[in-house]
Every structure is written in C-alpha cells, then in structure tokens.
C-alpha positions as a printed NumPy array, in Angstrom:
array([[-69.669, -27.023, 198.804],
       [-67.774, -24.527, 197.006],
       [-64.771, -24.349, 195.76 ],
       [-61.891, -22.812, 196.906],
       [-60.683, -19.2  , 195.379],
       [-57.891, -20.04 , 193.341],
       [-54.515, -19.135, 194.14 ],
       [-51.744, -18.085, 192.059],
       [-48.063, -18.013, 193.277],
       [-45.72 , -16.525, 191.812],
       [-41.718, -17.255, 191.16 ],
       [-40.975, -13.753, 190.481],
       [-43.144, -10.522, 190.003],
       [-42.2  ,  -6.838, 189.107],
       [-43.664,  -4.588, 192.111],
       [-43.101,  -0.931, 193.009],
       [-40.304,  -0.46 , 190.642],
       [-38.592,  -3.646, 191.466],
       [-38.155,  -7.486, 190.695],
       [-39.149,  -9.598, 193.597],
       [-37.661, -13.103, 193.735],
       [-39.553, -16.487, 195.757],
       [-36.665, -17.42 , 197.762],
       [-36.458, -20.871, 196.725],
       [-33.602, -21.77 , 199.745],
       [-36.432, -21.618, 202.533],
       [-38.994, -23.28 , 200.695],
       [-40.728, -25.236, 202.341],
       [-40.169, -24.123, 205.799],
       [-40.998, -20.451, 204.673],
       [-42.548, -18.682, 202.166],
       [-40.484, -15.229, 202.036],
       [-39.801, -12.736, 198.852],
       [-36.549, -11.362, 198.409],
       [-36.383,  -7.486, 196.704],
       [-33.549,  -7.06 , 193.775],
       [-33.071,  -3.068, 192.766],
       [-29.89 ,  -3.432, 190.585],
       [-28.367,  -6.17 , 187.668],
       [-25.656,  -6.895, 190.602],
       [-28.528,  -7.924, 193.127],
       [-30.528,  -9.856, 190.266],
       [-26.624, -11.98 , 189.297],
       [-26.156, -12.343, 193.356],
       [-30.164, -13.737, 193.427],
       [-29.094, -16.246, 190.999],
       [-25.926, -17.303, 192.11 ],
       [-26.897, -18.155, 195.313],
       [-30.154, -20.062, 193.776],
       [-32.701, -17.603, 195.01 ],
       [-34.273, -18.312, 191.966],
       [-33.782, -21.439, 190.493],
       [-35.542, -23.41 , 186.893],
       [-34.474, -22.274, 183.634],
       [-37.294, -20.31 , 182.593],
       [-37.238, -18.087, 185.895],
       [-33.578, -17.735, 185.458],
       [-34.079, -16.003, 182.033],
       [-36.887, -13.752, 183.171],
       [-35.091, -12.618, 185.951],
       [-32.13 , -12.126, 183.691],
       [-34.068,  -9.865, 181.921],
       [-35.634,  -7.825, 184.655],
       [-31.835,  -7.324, 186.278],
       [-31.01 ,  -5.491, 182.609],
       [-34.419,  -3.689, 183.149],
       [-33.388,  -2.496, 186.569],
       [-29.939,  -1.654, 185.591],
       [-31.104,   0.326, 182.704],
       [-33.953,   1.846, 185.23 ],
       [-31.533,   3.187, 187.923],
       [-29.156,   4.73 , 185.221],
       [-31.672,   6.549, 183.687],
       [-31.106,   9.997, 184.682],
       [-27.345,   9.762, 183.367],
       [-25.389,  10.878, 180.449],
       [-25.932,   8.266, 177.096],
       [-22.189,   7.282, 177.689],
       [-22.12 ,   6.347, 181.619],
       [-25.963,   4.243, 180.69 ],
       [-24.303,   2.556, 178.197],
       [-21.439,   1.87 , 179.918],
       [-23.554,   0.965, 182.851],
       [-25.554,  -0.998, 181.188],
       [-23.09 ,  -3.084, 179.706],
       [-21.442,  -4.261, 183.357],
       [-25.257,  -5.014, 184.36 ],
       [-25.201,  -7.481, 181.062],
       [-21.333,  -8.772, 182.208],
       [-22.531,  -9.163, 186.207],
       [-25.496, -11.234, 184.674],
       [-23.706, -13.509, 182.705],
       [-21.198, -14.428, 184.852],
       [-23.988, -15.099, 187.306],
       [-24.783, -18.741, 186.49 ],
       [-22.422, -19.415, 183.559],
       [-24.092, -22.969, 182.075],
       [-27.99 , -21.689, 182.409],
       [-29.198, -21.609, 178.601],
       [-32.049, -19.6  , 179.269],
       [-29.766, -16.731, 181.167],
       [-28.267, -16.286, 177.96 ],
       [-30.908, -16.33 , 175.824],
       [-32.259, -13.835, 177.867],
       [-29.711, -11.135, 177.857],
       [-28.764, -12.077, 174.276],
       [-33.063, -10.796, 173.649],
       [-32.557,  -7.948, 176.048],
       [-29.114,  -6.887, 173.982],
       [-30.877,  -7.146, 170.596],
       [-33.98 ,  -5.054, 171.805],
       [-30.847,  -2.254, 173.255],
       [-29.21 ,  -2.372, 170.207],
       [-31.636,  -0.136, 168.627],
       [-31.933,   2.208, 171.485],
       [-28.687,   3.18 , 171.981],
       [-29.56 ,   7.004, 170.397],
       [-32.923,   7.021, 172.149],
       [-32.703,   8.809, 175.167],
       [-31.428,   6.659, 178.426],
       [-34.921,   6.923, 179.905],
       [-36.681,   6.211, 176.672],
       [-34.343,   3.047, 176.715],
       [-34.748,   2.247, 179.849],
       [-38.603,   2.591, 179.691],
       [-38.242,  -0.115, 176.228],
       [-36.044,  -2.64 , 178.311],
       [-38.656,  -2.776, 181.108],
       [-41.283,  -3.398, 178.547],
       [-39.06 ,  -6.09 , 177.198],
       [-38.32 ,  -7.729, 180.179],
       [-42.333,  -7.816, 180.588],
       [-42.635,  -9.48 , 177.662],
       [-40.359, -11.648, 178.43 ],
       [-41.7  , -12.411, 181.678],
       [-45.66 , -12.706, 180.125],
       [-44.519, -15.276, 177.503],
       [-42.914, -17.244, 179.693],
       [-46.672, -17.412, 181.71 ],
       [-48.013, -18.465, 178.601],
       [-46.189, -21.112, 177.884],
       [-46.185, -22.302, 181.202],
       [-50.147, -22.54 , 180.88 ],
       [-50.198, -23.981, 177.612],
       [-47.687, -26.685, 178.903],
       [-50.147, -27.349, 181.78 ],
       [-52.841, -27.565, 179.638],
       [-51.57 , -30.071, 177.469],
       [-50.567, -32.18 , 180.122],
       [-53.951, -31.612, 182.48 ],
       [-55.679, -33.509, 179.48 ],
       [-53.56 , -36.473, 180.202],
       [-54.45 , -36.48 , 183.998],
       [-57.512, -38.029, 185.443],
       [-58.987, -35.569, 187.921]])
C-alpha cells in the first residue's frame, strides 16, 4: 500500500494579486477562502477572526500593507504615502493586543522607510516582496518547530 499524496493547507496564501484568508469561523463545518484586496479588508479579516494565531496575524498584517501599497501604486508619491499610512493606522487598530500584528507593520514600516523617494510602484513592488518574506519565514519556522517536536513523537 502506498501512501497517500501529501497535502498541504494553507492559513493564508498570496494568489492573483491578492491575500486569501482560511476562514477560520466555519471551520470545521466548511472549508471556504475569503479574498482581501485592500489594508481595510485585511484589518476587517482580522477583527472579525477570519484569521486567527499570532503568526498568521502578522503575515497577514503584512500582506494588507502590501496590498495597500499595491492598489496605490499608480498615484502621486504624496497621496501613496498618505495612503499608505491609513493602511498601517486601519491595521493596527485591527486587533490592538496581537504582538505579532505589530511586529509586523513595525518590519513593513522599517523596510518603507527607505522607499519613500523610490517610485510608488518601485515601493510597492519592495513591500510585496517583504510581506513574502515575511510570510516564507514564518513557514520555516513553523517546519523547524514541527520538526523538533516530531522527534519527540512516537509514530
């Protein structure tokens, strides 16, 4: 007998320009996605514990700053600042106690900080790669956790 293929779920994933969210309120009765375009959709996704754990929190965090930064792109370097700066206020009034929220946007701020003479697509293209970093550390850790603790349980 063979194994079975193995399957990997996951909590959040950036597809077709967008962050899509597990919608952890219908779990386990249904297994659904929810789409967030915008930092306002991503603080709304949090606040009403679409997404829920720390770690997911941050990364999606992140992403909203990505998306904000994404669909102000084609303006002037003043409104994408300004823009950019009510994405980072929706998000952090999302879910005011989550450390990892913070720590997000606090990364996402120090990686705009530099960019604020770049272009706004140039930034915005340097936020989304951020965010994806972000998002891919966060995987890694998450494996080496379950390594470590897979060598503690008996098969």
């Amino acid at each position: 007998m063979t194994a079975p293929a193995a399957q990997t779920v996951q909590t959040l994933r950036w597809r077709d320009a967008r962050l899509e969210l597990i919608d952890q309120r219908l779990l386990p009765a249904r297994f659904e996605f929810v789409a967030c375009g915008s930092a306002d959709e991503v603080a709304e996704a949090i606040r009403s514990m679409v997404v829920r754990g720390a770690p997911a929190i941050g990364c999606a965090a992140a992403y909203g700053i990505a998306l904000e930064a994404l669909r102000l792109q084609s303006r002037s370097a003043a409104d994408f600042a300004t823009g950019l700066e009510r994405g980072f206020a929706a998000l952090s009034h999302s879910r005011p106690t989550a450390v990892n929220l913070f720590w997000a946007l606090e990364r996402m701020r120090v990686a705009w900080e530099p960019l604020r003479t770049e272009p706004p697509s140039e930034a915005a293209t340097a936020l989304l790669r951020e965010a994806q970093a972000i998002h891919a550390e966060d995987i890694e850790a998450n494996r080496r956790l379950g390594a470590h603790g897979a060598a503690l349980i008996a098969d």
